[in-house]
PDB file of N, CA, C and O in Angstrom:
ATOM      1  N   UNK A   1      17.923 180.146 140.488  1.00  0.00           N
ATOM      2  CA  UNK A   1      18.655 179.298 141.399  1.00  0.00           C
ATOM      3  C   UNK A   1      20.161 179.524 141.273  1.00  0.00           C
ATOM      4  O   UNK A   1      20.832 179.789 142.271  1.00  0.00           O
ATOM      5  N   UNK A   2      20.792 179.406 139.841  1.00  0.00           N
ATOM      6  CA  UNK A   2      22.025 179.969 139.706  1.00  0.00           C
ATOM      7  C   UNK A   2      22.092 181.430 140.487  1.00  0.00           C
ATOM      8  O   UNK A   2      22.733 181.222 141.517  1.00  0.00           O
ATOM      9  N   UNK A   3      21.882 182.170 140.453  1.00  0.00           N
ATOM     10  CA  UNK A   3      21.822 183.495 140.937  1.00  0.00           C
ATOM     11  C   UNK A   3      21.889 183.257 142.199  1.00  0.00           C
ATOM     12  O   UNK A   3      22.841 183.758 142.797  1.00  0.00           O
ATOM     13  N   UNK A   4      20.956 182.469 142.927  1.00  0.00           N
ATOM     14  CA  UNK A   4      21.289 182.891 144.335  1.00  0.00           C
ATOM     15  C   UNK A   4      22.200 181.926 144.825  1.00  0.00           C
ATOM     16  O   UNK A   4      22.598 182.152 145.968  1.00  0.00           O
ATOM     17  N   UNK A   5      22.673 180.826 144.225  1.00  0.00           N
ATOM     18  CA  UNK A   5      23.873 180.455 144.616  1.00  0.00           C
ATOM     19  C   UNK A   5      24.987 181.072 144.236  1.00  0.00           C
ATOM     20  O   UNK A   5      25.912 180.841 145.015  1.00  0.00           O
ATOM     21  N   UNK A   6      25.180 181.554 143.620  1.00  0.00           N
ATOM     22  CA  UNK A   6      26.601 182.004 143.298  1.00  0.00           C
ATOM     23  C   UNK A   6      26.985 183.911 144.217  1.00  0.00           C
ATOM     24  O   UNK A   6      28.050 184.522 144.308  1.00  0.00           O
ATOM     25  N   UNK A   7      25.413 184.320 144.770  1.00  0.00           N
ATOM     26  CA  UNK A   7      25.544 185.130 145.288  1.00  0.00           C
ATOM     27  C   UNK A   7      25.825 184.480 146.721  1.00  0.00           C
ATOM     28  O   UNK A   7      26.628 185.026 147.477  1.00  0.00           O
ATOM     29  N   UNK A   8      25.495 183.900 146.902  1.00  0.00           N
ATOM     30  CA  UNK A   8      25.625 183.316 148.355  1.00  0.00           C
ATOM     31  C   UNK A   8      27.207 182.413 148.651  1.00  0.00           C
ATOM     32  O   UNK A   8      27.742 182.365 149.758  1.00  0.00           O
ATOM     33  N   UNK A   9      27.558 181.991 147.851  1.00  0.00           N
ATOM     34  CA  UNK A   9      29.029 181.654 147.895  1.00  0.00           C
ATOM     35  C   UNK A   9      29.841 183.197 147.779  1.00  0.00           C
ATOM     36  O   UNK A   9      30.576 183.542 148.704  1.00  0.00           O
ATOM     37  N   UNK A  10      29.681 183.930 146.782  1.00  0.00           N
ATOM     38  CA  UNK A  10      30.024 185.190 146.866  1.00  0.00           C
ATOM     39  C   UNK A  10      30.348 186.263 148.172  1.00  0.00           C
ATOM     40  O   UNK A  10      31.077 187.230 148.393  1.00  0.00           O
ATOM     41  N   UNK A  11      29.164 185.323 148.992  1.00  0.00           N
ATOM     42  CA  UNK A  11      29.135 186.399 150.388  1.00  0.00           C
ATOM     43  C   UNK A  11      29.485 185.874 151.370  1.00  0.00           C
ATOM     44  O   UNK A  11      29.394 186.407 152.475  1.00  0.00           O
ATOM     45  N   UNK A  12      30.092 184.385 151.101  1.00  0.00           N
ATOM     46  CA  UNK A  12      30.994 183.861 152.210  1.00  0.00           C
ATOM     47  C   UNK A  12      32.399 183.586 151.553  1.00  0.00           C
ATOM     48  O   UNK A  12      33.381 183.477 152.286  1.00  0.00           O
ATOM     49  N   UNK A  13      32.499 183.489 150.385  1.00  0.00           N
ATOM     50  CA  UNK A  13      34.222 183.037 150.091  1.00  0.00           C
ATOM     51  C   UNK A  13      34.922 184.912 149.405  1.00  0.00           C
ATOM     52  O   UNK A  13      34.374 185.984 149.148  1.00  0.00           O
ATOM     53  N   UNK A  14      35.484 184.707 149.388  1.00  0.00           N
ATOM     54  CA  UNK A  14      36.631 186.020 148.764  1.00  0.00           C
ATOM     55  C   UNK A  14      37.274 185.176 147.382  1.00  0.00           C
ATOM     56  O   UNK A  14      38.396 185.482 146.976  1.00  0.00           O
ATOM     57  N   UNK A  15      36.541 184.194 146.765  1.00  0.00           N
ATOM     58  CA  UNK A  15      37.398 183.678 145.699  1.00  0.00           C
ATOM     59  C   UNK A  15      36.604 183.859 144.109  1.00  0.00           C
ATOM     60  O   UNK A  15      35.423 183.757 143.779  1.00  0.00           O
ATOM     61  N   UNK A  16      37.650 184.120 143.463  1.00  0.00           N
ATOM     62  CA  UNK A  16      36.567 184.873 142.274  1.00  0.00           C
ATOM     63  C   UNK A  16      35.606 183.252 141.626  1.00  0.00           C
ATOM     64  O   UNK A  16      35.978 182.094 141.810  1.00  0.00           O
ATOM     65  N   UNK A  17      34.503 183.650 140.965  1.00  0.00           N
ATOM     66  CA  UNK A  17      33.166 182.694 140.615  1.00  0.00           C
ATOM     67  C   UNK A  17      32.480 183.161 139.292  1.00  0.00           C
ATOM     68  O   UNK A  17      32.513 184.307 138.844  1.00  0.00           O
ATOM     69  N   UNK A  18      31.941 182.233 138.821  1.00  0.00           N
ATOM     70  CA  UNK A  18      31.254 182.484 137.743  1.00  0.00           C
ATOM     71  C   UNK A  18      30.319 181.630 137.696  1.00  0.00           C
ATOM     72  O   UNK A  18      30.504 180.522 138.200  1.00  0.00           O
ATOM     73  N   UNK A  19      28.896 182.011 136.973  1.00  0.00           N
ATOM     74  CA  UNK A  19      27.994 180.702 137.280  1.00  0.00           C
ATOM     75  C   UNK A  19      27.011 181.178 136.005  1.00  0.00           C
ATOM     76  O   UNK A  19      26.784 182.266 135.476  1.00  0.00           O
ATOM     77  N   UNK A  20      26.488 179.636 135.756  1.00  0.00           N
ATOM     78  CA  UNK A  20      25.618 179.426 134.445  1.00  0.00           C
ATOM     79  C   UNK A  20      24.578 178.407 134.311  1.00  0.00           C
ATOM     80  O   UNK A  20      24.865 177.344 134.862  1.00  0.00           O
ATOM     81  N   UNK A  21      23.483 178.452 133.743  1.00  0.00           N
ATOM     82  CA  UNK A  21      22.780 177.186 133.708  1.00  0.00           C
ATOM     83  C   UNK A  21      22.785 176.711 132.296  1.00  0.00           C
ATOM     84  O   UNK A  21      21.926 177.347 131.685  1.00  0.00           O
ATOM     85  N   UNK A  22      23.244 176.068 131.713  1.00  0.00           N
ATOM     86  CA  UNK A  22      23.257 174.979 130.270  1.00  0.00           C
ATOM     87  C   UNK A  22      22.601 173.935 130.017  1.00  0.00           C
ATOM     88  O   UNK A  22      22.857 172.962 130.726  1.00  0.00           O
ATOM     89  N   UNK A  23      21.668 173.802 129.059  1.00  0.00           N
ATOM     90  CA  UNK A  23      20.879 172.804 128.627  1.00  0.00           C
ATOM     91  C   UNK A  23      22.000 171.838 128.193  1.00  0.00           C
ATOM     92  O   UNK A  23      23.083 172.218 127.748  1.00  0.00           O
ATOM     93  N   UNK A  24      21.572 170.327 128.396  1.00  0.00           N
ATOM     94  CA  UNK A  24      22.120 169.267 128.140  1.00  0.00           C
ATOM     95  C   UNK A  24      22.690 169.107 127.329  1.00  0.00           C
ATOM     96  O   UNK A  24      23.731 168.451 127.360  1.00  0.00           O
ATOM     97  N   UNK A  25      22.086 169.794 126.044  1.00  0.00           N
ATOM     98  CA  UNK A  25      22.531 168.965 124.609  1.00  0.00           C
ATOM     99  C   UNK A  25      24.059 170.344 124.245  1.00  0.00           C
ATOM    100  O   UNK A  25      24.578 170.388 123.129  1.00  0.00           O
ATOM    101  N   UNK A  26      24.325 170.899 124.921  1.00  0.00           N
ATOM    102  CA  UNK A  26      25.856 171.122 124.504  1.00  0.00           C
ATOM    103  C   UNK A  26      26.855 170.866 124.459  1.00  0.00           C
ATOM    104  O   UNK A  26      27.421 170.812 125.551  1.00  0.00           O
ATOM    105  N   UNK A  27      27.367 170.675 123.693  1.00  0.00           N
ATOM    106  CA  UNK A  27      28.485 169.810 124.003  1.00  0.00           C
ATOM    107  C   UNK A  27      29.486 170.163 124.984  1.00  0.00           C
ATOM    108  O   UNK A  27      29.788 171.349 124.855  1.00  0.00           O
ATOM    109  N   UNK A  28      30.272 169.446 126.145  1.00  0.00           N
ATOM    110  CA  UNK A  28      31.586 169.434 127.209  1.00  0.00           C
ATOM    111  C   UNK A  28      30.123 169.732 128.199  1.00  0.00           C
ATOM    112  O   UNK A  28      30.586 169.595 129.332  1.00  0.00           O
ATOM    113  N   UNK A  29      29.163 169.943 128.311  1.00  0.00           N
ATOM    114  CA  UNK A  29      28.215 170.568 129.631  1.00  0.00           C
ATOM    115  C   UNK A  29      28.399 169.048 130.701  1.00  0.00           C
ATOM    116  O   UNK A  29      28.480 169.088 131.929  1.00  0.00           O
ATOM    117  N   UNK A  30      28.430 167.864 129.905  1.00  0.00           N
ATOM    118  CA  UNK A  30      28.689 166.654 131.134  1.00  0.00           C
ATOM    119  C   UNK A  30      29.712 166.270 131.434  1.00  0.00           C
ATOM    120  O   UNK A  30      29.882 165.192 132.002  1.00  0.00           O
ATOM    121  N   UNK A  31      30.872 167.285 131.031  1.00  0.00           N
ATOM    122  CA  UNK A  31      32.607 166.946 131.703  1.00  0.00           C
ATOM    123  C   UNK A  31      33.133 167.386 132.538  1.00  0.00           C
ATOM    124  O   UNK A  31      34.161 168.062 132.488  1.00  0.00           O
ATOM    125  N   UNK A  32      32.123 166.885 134.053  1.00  0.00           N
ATOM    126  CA  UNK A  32      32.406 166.712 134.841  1.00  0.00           C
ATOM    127  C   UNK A  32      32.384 166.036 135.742  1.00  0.00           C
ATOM    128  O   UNK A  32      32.096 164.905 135.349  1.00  0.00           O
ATOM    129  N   UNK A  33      32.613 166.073 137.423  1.00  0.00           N
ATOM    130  CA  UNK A  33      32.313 165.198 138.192  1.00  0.00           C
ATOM    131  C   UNK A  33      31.006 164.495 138.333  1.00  0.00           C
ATOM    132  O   UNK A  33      30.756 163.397 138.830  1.00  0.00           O
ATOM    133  N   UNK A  34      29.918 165.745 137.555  1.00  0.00           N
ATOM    134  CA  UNK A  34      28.353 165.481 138.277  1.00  0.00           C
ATOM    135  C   UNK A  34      28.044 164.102 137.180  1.00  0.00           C
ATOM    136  O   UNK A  34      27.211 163.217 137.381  1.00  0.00           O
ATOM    137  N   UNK A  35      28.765 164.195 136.255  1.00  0.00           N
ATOM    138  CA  UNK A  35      28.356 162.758 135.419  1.00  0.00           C
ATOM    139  C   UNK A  35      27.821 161.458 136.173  1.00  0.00           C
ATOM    140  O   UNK A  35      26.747 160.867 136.058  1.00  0.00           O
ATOM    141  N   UNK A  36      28.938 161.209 136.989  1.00  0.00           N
ATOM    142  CA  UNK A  36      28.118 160.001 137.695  1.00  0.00           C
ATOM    143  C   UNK A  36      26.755 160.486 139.000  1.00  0.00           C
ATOM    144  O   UNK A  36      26.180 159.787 139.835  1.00  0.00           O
ATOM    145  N   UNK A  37      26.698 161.171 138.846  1.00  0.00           N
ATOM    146  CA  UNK A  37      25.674 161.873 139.816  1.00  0.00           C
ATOM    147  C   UNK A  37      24.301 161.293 138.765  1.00  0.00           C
ATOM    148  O   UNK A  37      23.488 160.390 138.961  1.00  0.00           O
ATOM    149  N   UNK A  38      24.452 162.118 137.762  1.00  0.00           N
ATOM    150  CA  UNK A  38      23.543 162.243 136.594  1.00  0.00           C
ATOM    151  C   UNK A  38      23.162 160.787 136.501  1.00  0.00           C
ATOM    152  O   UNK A  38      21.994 160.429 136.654  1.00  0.00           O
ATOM    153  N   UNK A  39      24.226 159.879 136.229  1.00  0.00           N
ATOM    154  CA  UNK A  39      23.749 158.496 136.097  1.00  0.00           C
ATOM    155  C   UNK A  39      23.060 157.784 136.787  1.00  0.00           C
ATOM    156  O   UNK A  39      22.462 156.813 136.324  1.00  0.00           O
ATOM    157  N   UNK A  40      23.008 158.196 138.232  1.00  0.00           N
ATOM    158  CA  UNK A  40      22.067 157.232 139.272  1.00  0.00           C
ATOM    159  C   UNK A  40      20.890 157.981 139.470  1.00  0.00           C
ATOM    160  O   UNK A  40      20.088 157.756 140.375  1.00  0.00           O
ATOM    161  N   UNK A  41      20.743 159.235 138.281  1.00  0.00           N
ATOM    162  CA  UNK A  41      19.336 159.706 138.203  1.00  0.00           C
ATOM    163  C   UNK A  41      19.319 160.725 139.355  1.00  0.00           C
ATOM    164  O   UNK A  41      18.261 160.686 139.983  1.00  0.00           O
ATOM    165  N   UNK A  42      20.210 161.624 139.796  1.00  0.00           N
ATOM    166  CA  UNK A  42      20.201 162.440 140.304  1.00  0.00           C
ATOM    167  C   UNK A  42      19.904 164.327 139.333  1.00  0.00           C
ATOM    168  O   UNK A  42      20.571 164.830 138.430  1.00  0.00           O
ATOM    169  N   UNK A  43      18.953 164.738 139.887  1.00  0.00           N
ATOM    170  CA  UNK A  43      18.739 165.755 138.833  1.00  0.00           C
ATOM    171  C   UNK A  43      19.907 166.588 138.214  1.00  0.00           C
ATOM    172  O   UNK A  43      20.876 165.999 138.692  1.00  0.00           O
ATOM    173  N   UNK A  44      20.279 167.334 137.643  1.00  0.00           N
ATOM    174  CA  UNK A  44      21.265 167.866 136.919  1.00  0.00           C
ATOM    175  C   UNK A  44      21.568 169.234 137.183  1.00  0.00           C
ATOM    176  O   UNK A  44      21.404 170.048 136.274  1.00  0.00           O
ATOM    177  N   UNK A  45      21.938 169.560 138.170  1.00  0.00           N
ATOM    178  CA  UNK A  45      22.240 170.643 139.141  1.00  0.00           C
ATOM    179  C   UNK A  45      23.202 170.042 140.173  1.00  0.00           C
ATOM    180  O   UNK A  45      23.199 169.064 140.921  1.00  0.00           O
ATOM    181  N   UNK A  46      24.155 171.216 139.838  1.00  0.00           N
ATOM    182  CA  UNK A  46      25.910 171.309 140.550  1.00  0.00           C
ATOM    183  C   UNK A  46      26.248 172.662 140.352  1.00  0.00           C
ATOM    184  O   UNK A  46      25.998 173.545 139.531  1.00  0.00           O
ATOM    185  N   UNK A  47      26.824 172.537 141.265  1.00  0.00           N
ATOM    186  CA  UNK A  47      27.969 173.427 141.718  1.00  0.00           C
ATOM    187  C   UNK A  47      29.346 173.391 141.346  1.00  0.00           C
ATOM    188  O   UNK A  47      30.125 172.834 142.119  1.00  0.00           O
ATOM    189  N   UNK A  48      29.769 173.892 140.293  1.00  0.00           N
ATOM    190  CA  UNK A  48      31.323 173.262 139.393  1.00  0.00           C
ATOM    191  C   UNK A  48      31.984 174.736 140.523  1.00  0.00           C
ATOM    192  O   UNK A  48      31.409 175.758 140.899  1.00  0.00           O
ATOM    193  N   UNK A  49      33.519 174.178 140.799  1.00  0.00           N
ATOM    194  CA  UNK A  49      34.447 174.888 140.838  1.00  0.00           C
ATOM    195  C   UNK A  49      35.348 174.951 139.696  1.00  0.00           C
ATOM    196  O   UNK A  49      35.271 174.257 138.682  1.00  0.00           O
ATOM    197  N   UNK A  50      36.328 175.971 139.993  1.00  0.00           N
ATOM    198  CA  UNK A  50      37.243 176.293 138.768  1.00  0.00           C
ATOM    199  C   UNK A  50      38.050 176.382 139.592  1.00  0.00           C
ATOM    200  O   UNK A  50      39.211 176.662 139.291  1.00  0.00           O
TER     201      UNK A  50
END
């Protein structure tokens, strides 16, 4: 799923990307926006920009 998103942003933006999937228990993996996502029980898949 990572893969084909980041190819598919790839083939519409010109802006450089990087993409990863991380199990929960690492540490900084929930410092981000999707935190409150996560909290109302939304599955744990995002799309982070840089």
């Amino acid at each position: 799923m990572v893969r084909k998103a980041i190819a598919s942003f790839r083939r519409h933006e010109q802006f450089p990307s990087e993409g990863t999937s991380l199990p929960g228990w690492i540490p900084g993996v929930g410092w981000s926006d999707q935190w409150s996502f996560w909290q109302q029980g939304y599955l744990r898949r995002g799309f982070f920009g840089v």
